[in-house]
C-alpha positions in Angstrom: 139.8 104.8 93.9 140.3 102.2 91.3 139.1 98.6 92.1 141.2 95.5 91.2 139.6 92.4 90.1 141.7 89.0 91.1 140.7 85.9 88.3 138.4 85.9 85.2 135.4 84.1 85.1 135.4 83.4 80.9 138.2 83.4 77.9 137.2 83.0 74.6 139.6 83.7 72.1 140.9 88.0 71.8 137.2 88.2 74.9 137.8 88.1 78.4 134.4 87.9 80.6 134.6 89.4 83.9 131.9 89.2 86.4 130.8 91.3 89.6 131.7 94.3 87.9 130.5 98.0 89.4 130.7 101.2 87.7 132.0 99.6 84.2 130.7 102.0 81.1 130.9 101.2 77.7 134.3 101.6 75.8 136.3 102.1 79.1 140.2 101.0 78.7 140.8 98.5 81.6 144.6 96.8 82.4 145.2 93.6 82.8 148.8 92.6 85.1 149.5 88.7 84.4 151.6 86.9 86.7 151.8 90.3 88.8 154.8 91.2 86.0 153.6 91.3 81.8 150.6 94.2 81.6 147.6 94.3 78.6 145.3 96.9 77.8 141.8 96.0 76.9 138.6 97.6 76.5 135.1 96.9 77.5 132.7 96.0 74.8 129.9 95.2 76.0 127.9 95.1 79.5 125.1 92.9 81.2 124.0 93.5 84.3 127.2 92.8 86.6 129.0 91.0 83.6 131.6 92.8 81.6 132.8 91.7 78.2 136.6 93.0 77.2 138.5 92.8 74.0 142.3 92.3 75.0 144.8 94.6 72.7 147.6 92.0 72.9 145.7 88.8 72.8 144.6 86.5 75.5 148.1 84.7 75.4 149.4 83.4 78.9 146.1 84.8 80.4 144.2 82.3 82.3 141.3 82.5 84.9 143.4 82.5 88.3 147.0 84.3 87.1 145.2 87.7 86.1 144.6 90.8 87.6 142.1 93.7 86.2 141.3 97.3 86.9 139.4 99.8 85.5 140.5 103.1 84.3 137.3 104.7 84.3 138.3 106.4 80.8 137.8 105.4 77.5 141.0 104.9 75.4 142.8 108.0 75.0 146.2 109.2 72.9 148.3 111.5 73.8 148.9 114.3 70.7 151.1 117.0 70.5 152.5 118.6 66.8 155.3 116.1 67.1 153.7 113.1 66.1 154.1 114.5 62.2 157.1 112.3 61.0 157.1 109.6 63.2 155.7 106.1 63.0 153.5 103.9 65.8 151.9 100.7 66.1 148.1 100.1 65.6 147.3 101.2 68.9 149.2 104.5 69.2 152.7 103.7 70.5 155.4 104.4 69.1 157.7 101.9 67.2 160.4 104.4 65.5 162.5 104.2 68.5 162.0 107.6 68.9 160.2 107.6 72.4 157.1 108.5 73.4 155.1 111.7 72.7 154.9 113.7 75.8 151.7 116.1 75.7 149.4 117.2 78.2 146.8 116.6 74.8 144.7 113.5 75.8 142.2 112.6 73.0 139.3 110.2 73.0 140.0 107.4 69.7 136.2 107.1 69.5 136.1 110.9 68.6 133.1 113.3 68.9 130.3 113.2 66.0 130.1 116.8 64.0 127.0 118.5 64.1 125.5 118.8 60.6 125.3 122.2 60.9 128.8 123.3 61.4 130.0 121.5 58.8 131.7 123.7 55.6 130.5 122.1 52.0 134.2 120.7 50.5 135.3 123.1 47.8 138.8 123.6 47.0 140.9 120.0 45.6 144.0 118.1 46.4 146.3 117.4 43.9 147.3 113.6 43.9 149.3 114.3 40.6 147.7 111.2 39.1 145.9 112.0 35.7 142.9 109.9 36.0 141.8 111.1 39.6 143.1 115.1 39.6 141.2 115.2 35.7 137.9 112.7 36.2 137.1 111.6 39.5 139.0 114.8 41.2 139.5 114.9 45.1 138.2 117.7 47.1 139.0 118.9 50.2 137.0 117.6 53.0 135.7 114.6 50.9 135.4 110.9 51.7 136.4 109.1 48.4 137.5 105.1 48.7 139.7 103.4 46.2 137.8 100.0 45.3 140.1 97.4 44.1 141.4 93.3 44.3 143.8 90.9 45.3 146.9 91.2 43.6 146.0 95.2 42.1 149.0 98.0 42.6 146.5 99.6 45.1 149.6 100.1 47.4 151.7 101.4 45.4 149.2 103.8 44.1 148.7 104.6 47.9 152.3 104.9 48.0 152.6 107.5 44.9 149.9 109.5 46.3 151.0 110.2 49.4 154.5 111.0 47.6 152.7 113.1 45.2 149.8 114.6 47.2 149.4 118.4 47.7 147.1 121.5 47.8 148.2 122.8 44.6 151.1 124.8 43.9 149.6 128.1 44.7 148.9 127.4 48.0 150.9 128.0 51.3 148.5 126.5 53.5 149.8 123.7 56.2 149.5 120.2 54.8 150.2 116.3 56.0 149.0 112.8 55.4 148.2 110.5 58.1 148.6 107.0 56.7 147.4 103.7 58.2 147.9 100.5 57.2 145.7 97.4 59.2 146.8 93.8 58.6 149.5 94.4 56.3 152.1 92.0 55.6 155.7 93.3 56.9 157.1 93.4 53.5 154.4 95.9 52.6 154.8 97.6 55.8 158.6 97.8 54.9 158.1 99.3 52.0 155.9 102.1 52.5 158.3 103.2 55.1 161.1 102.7 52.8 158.9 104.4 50.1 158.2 107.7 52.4 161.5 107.7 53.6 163.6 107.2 50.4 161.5 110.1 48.6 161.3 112.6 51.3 157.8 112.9 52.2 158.2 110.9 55.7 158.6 114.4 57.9 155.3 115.6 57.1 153.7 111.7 57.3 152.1 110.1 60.5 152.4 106.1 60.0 150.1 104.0 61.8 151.3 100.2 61.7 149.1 97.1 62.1 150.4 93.8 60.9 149.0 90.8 60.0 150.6 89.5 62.6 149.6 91.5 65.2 146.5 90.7 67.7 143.4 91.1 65.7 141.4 93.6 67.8 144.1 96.0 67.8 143.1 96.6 64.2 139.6 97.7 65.0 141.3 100.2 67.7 144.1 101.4 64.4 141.6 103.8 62.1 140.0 105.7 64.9 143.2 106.0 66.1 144.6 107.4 63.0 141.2 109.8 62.8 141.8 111.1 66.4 145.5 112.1 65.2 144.1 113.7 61.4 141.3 115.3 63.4 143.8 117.1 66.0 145.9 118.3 63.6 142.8 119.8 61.3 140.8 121.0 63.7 143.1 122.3 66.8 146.9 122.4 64.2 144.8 124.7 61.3 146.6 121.9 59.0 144.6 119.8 55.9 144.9 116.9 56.3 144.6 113.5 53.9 143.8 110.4 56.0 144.7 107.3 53.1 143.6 104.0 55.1 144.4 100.6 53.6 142.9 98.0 54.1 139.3 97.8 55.2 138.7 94.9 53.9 140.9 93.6 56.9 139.4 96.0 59.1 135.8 94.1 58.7 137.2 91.1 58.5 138.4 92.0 62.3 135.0 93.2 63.2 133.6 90.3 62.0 136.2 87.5 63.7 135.5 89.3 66.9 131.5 89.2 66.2 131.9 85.6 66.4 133.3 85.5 69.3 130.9 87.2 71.0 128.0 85.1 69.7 126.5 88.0 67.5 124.0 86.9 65.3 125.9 87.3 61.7 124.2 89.1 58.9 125.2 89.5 55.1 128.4 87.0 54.5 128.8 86.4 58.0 129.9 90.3 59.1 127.4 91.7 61.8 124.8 93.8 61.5 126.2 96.9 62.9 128.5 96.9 60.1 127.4 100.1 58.6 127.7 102.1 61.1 130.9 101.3 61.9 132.2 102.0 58.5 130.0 105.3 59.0 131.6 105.9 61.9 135.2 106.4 60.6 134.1 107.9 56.8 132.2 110.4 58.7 134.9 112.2 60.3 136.4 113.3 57.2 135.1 116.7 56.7 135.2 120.7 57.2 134.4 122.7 60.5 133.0 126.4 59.7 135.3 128.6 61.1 138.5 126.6 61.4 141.4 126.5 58.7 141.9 122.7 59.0 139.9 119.9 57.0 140.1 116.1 56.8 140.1 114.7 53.9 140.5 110.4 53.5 141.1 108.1 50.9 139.8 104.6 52.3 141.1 101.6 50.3 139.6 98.2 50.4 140.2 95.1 48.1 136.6 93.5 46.5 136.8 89.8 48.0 136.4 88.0 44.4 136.3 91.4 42.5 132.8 91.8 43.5 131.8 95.3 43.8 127.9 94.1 45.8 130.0 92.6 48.4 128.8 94.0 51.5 132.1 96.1 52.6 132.1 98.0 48.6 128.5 98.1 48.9 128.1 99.4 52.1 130.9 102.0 51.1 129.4 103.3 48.3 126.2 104.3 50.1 128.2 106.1 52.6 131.0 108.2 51.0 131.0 110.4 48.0 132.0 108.5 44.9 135.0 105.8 44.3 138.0 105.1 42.2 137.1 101.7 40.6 140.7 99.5 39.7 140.7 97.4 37.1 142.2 94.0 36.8 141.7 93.9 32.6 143.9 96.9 32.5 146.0 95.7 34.6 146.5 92.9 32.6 147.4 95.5 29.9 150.4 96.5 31.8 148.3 99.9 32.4 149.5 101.7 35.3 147.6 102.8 37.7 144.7 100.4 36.5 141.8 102.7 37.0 138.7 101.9 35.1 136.9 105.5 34.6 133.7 104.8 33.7 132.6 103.0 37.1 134.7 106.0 38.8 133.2 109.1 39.5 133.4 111.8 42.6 130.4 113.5 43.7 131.6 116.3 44.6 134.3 117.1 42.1 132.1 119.5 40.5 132.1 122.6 43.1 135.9 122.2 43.7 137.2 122.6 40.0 136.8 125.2 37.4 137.7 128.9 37.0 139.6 129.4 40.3 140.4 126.2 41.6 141.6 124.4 38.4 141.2 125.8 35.1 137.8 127.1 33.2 137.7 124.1 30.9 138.0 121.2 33.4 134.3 120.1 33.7 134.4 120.3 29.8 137.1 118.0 29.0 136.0 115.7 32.1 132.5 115.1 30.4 133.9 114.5 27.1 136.8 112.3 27.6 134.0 110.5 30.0 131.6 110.6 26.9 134.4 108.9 24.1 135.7 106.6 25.9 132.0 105.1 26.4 132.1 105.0 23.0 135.2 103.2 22.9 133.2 100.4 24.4 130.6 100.1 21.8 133.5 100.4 19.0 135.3 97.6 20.5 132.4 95.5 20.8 131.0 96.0 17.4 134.8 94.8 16.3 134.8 92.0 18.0 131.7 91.0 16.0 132.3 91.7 12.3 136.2 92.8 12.9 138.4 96.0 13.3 138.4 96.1 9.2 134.9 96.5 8.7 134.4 99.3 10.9 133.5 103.1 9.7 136.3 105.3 9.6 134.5 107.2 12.8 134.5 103.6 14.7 138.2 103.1 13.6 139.4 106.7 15.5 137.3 105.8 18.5 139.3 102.2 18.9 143.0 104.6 18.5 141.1 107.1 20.7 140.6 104.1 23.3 144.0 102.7 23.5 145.6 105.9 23.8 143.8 107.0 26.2 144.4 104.1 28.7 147.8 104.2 27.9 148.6 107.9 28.1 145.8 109.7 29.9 145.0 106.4 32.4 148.4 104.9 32.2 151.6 106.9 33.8 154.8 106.3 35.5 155.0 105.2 39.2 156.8 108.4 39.9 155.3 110.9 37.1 153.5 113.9 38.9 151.8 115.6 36.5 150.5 119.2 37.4 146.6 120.0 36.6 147.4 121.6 33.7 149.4 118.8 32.1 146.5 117.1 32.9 144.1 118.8 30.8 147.0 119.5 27.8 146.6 115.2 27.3 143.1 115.0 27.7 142.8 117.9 24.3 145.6 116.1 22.9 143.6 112.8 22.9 140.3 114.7 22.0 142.4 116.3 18.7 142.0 112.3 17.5 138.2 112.9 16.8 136.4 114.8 14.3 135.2 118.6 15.7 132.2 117.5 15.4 131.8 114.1 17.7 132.8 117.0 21.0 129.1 117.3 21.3 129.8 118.1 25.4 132.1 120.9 25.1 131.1 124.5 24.6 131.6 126.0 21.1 134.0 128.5 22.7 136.2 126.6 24.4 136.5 124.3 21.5 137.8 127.6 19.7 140.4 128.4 22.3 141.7 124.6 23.3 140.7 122.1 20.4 143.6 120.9 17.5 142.9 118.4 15.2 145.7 115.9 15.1 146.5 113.8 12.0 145.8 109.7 12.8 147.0 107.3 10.4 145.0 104.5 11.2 146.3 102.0 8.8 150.3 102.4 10.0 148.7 102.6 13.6 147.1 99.1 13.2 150.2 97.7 11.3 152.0 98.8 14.2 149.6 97.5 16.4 149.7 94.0 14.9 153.6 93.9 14.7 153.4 94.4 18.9 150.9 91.5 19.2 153.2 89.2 17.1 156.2 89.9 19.1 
């Protein structure tokens, strides 16, 4: 039999302390009924002796020590899942706001979710197609794999969210069940808006699961919004057969949470000010992306969290980067450049994009073309600094094709329309297009063969390209 509690001993700020507790466990959901008529949900975060510490859902708003009543549930927060949930849209905490009702499932999942053994985990092979040159050709997704979008205030980072969950498939080869599960924590409604307006508008919304936290919503909720999303992606992997991208935005706002409600409590703040258990609590949502041996599902996720100042050692990119397997590095100079999406390539890479492309998952020259379009555009770098030194006129002819290498590369290869989904293989065409700039001979990372098969010289007049170049500055 549950036990009501009448009265609180302690409120401090999204906490309520409750003393004289028996039973209590750790991460158990508990209800709150103030004024015997407006009900909360909160759970317990941490215990002492007899004295329970809870994190309210809704806020501590019209709660005060004498006009509240609390029971335990004696579970830990649960959802309720059931193939229907594909299509429809729910607050941070798992209820539906699509007016659509409530999912009714005997399916009750625990949020926190249940840590994979090592061992039965499937190394990622086979890739998702985002349709977005500069991840599908250089930093390429794999199935399975954790791989973060770092980027900044003011950056397109949701609208490239937007484009890849439009865009986002398992090739088109493939007949195998796929969905996105999207959530968004502390997101302004106006952005909310339009990534439901986006999904909806282009189609993609009936195989979507939208997870909503707004920026005005109580801020624990969006500590409870990514595992909640996670508990959804993992049903429908692992228990659906279905693959599954998780794209999370932002995380930024997700520690900022953790580390509001840190204070709070009276934790003793580490780096910046977050706590020290921030690692693994990023750890703890970036690994439940992954692949179960013997199942046909897999969870793949594409975290997204802006650089406070652009700084990639911040602790929240830092910590990241340790954690999952590569990033996709935005960059406010190109985006200064009108480039679309501004991804800067050479900080980007994906660790595992090497066993999921090549003959029979992409094509037998990707790796190839990768490496070298990776090697000339470092080049570009040294061209473009050795021109701002003794000018673009002075340079060797070699040094002059690097510079028109450079720029079109960022704005063919890198840069592309909001709504242009290009296939792998268009992919690759550009990247030899842009490689036919150099001389044969600068392709020092590309096998002498495949050179033969793919590689066309292409014609650059450098002189009406600068001219050209010039009369664009000028205008």
């Amino acid at each position: 039999m549950a036990i009501e509690y009448l009265g609180l001993n302690e409120i401090n700020g999204p906490l309520a302390v409750l003393e004289g507790v028996k039973n209590a466990s750790y991460e158990e959901i508990v209800e709150f009924i103030i004024d015997g008529s407006e009900k909360k949900l909160g759970r317990i975060v941490e215990i002492y002796e007899d004295k329970a510490v809870i994190q309210v859902f809704e806020g501590t708003e019209n709660m005060s020590l004498v006009n509240t009543h609390t029971r335990l549930t004696g579970h830990p927060m649960e959802i309720a899942l059931s193939p229907d949930i594909l299509g429809r849209t729910f607050d941070g905490i798992g209820k539906p706001i699509d007016g659509l009702g409530p999912i009714v499932s005997d399916t009750k999942l625990n949020i926190n979710g249940l840590p994979l053994n090592p061992v039965t985990r499937e190394y990622p092979r086979n890739y998702i197609r985002t349709g977005i040159s500069a991840i599908d050709g250089l930093t390429t997704l794999i199935r399975g794999q954790k791989l973060p979008i770092f980027s900044g205030n003011g950056l397109p980072h949701d609208q490239l969210a937007a484009q890849i969950v439009q865009q986002a498939s398992l090739g088109d080869n493939s007949d195998e069940e796929f969905a996105i599960v999207f959530a968004a924590m502390g997101v302004k409604y106006d952005v909310a808006e339009f990534f439901r307006r986006t999904f909806e508008e282009s189609g993609v919304s009936d195989h979507v699961v939208m997870f909503l936290n707004l920026a005005n919503d109580p801020v624990v909720e969006r500590l409870i919004t990514p595992k909640v999303a996670l508990t959804a992606a993992e049903y429908l992997a692992f228990e659906q057969g279905m693959h599954i991208l998780v794209i999370m935005t932002d995380i930024t706002s997700f520690c900022e949470a953790m580390r509001e409600v840190s204070s709070s409590k009276g934790e003793i703040p580490s780096r910046k000010g977050y706590p020290g258990y921030l690692y693994s609590e990023l750890a703890t949502l970036y690994e439940r992306a992954g692949i179960v041996r013997g199942g046909s599902g897999s969870v793949t996720q594409i975290p997204i969290l802006t650089m406070p100042n652009d700084d990639i050692t911040h602790p929240i990119p830092d910590l990241t980067g340790y954690i999952t397997e590569g990033q996709i590095v935005l960059d406010r100079q190109l985006h200064g450049q009108s480039v679309y999406p501004p991804i800067n390539v050479l900080p980007s890479l994906s660790r595992l994009m090497k066993d999921g492309i090549g003959e029979g998952y992409t094509r037998g020259d990707h790796q190839d073309v990768a490496n070298q379009l990776f090697s000339c555009y470092a080049k570009v770098g040294d061209a473009r600094a050795l021109a701002s030194v003794i000018g673009e006129d002075e340079l060797s002819p070699i040094d002059k094709k690097y510079l028109v290498f450079g720029r079109e590369f960022e704005e063919q290869f890198v840069g592309q329309g909001p709504f242009e989904n290009r296939t792998i293989e268009q992919t690759l065409e550009k990247g030899w297009e842009l490689l036919g700039i150099l001389p044969r001979e600068e392709l020092d990372r590309i096998d002498t063969k495949v050179l033969d098969q793919y590689y066309h010289p292409i014609e650059v007049d450098l002189a009406a390209k600068a001219k050209a170049e010039a009369k664009q500055m000028t205008e």
